[in-house]
C-alpha positions in Angstrom: -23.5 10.8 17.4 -23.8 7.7 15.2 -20.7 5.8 14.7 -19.9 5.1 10.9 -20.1 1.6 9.5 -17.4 0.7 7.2 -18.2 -2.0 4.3 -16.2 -5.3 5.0 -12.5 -4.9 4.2 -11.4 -5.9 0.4 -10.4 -10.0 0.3 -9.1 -9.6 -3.1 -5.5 -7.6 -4.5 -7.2 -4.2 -6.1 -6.8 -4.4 -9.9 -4.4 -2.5 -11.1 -3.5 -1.1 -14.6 -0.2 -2.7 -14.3 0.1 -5.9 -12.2 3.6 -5.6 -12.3 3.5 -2.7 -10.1 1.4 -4.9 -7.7 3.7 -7.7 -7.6 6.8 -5.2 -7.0 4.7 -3.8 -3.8 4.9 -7.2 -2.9 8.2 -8.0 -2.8 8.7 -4.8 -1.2 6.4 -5.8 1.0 8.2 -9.4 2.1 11.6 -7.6 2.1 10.7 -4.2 4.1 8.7 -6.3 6.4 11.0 -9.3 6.8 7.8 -11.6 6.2 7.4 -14.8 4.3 6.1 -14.3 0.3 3.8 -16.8 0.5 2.1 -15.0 3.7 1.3 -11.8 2.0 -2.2 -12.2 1.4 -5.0 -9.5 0.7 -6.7 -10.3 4.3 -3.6 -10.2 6.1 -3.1 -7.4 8.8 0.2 -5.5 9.3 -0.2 -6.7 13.0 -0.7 -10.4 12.3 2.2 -10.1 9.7 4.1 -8.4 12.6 5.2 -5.0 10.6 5.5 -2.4 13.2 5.3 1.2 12.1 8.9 1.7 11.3 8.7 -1.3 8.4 6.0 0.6 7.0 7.8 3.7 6.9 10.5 1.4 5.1 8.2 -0.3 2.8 7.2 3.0 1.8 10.4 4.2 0.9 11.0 0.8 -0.9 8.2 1.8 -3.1 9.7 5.5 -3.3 13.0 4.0 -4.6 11.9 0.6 -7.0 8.9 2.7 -8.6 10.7 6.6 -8.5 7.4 8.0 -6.9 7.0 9.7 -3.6 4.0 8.2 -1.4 3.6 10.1 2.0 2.7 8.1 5.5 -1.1 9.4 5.3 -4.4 9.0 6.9 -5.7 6.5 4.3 -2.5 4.3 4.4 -2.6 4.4 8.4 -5.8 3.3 8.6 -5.6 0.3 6.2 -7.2 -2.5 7.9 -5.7 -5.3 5.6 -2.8 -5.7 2.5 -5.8 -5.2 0.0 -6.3 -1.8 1.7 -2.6 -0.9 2.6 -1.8 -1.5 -1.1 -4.9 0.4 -2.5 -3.9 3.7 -0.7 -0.4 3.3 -1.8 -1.4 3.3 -5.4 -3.8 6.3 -4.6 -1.4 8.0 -3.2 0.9 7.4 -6.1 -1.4 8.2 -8.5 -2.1 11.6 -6.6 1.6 12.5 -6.5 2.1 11.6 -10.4 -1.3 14.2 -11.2 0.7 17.4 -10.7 3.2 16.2 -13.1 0.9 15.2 -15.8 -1.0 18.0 -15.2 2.3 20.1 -16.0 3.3 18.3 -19.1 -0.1 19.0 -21.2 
């Protein structure tokens, strides 16, 4: 069985409709994670940033609180391999969980 090959990881921030929502990841980000600002890069790694799986379970409920959206610990977000990635599921995932209730209001 062939192994898959992946495309290079992102080395930019993924656009967003809002950049305010990106810088407020962030700052979760920096606080959640007890890391530097100015270290929170799009190649970085969780494991050369040193957040350990518990932080990530608090930076997601950092987002859950600051932007009142539920975003589960899933396969994408697990296997982010950088920030750009990390951040990109956890606006996916936001946007998945905020379908339902748009789909309700119509």
């Amino acid at each position: 069985m062939a192994e898959e090959t992946l495309p290079p990881p992102p080395t930019e921030w993924p656009e967003l409709d809002d950049p305010t929502i990106l810088e407020t990841i962030l700052e979760i980000i920096a606080t959640e994670g007890a890391v530097e600002r100015d270290v929170i890069v799009p190649t970085a790694t969780l494991d050369t940033l040193g957040i350990a799986s518990m932080d990530v379970m608090m930076i997601l409920m950092g987002v859950e609180e600051k932007l009142d959206v539920y975003v589960p610990m899933d396969a994408e977000i697990a296997a982010s391999r950088n920030l750009s990635e990390f951040i990109s599921a956890i606006v996916q995932a936001m946007q998945a969980a905020s379908e339902p209730a748009a789909a309700a209001g119509e």
